[in-house]
C-alpha positions, 0 to 999 in steps of 0.5 A: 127884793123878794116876798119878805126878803133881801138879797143879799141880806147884808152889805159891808160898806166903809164910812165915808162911801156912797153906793148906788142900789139898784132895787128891783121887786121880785115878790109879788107885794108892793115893797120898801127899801129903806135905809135907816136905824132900826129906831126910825125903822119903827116910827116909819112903819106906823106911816106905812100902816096909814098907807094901808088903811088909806087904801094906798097899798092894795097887796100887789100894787099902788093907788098912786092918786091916794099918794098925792093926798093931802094928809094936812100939814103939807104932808102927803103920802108920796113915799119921796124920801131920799133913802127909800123907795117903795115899789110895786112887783116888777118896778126897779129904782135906785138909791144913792146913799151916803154912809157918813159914819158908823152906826146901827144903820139896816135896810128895812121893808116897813109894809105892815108886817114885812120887817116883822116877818125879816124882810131886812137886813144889816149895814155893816161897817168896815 
């Protein structure tokens, strides 16, 4: 992940096939790599915006205490998902992912105003 960008911008993958990405931020913003419709793509950036109002995204780096915040519900601001990741520069984790079947499925960076900006990119399917 760079400043509001992939590399590589696209992956062809077959149904049925698990892959392992290794993400590493190499901008200089906190970044996400999320692995969903563009549909859900949306729903999640309105978390995201919560996070930044909450002081959780600072720019550059994580408030990691306010991720651990009680946002009621039981819910929280942790960003532990499965299919996602949320870094701060310089940080690297994996994803293992199963693409189970076809579909309108992208990589998306939902910082407020990233995938705005074309920080995502398509899933395709051989």
């Amino acid at each position: 992940m760079y400043d509001n960008y992939y590399e590589p911008e696209s992956i062809t993958v077959s149904p049925g096939e698990t892959v392992r990405f290794m993400v590493e931020n190499k901008g200089n913003l906190v970044h996400e790599f999320n692995i969903g419709t563009p549909e859900m793509h949306e729903g999640h950036q309105e978390e995201m915006m919560m996070m930044v109002e909450h002081g959780v995204i600072q720019g550059g780096k994580l408030n990691h205490d306010m991720m651990n915040m009680d946002m009621g519900n039981g819910h929280s601001m942790k960003h532990d998902d499965p299919n996602s990741v949320l870094l701060e520069p310089g940080q690297s984790k994996e994803v293992v992912w199963k693409f189970s079947d076809k579909g309108n499925i992208e990589f998306a960076c939902n910082v407020p105003g990233h995938y705005q900006a074309g920080m995502y990119g398509k899933v395709n399917f051989e």
